[in-house]
Backbone as a ProteinNet text record, in pm:
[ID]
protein_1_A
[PRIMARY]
XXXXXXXXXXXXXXXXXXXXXXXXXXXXXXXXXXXXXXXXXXXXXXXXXXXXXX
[TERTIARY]
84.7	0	89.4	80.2	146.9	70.8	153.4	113.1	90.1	2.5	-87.4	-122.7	-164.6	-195.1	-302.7	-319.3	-444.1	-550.7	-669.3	-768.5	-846	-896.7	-970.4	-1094.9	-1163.4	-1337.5	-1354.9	-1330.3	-1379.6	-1502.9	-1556.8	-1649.8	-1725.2	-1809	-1836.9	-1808.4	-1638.4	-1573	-1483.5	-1392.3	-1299.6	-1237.2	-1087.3	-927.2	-866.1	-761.3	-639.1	-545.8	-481.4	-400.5	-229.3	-174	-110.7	32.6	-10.4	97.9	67.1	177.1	145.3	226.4	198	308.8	256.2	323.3	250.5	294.7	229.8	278.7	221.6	271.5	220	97.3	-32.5	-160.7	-206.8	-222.8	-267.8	-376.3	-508.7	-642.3	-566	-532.7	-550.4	-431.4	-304.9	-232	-102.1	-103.5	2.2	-147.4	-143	-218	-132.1	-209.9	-137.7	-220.4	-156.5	-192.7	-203.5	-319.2	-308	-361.2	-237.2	-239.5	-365.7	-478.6	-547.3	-567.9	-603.6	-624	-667.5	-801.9	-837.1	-929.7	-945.8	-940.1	-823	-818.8	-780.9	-698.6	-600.7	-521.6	-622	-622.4	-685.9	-599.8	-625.3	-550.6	-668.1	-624.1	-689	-623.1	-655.1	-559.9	-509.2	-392.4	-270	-356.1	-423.2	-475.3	-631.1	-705.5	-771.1	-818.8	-888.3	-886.6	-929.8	-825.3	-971.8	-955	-1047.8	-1100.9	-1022.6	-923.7	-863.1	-874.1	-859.7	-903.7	-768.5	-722.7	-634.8	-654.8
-117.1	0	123.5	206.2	359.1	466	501.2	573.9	704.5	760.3	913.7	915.2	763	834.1	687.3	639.6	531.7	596.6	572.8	542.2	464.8	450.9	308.9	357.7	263.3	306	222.6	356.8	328.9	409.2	362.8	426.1	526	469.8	519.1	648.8	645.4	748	721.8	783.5	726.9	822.7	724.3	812.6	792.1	870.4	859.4	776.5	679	626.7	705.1	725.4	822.6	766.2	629.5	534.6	345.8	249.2	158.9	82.9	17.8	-77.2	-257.4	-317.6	-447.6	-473.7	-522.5	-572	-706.3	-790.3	-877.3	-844.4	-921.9	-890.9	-1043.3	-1031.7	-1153.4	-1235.6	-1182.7	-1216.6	-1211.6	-1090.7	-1125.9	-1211.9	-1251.6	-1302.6	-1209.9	-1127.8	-1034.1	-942.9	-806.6	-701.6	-607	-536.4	-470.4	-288.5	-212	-91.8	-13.1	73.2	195.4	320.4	372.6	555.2	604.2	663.3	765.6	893.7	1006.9	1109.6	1156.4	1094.5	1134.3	978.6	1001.4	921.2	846.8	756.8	706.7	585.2	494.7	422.7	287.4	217.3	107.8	-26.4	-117	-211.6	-320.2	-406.2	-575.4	-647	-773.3	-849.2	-864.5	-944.8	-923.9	-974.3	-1089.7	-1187.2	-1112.4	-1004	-943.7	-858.4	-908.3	-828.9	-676.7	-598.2	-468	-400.5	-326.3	-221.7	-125.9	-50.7	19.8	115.7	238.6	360	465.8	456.5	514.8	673.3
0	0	0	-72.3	-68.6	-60.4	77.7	202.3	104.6	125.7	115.3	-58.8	-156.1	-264.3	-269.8	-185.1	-182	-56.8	-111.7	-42.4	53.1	151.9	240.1	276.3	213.4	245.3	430.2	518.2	714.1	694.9	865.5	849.6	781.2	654.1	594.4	478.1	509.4	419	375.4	245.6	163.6	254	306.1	428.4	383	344.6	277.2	391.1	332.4	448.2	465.8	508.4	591.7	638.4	703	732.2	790.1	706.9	752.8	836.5	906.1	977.1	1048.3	1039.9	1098.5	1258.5	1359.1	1479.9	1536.6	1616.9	1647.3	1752.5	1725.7	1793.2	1862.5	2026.9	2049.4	2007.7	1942.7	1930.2	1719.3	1663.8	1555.5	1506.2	1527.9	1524.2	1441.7	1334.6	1288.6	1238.4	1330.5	1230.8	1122.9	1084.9	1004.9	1069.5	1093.5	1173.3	1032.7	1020.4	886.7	958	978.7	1004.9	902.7	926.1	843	860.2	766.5	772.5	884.4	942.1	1010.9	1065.7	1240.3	1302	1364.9	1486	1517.2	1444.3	1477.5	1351.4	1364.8	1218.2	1227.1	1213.4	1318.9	1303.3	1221.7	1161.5	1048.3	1057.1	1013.9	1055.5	950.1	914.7	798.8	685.2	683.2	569.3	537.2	621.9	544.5	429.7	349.9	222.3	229.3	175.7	197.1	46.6	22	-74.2	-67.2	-195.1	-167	-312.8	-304.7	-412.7	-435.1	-545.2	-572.7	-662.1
[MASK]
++++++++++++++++++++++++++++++++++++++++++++++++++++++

């Protein structure tokens, strides 16, 4: 993913993502953390698919 020229449809709005990084998560097993514009950062888990808008 490259940080500030993709899109992520969150709650209900297209966020430019900002920054990414992965860490180990006890419940998801490796997330993947995405800095957005605005809001708080979202962590998924690594093997989830998401929708992304360039």
């Amino acid at each position: 993913m490259e940080r500030g020229t993709q899109r992520l449809r969150v709650w209900g709005a297209w966020l430019t993502v900002r920054s990414t990084h992965t860490e180990p998560c006890a419940t998801l097993g490796t997330a993947v953390v995405l800095g957005l514009d605005d809001g708080p950062p979202l962590r998924v888990q690594a093997t989830d698919p998401l929708s992304v808008q360039r």
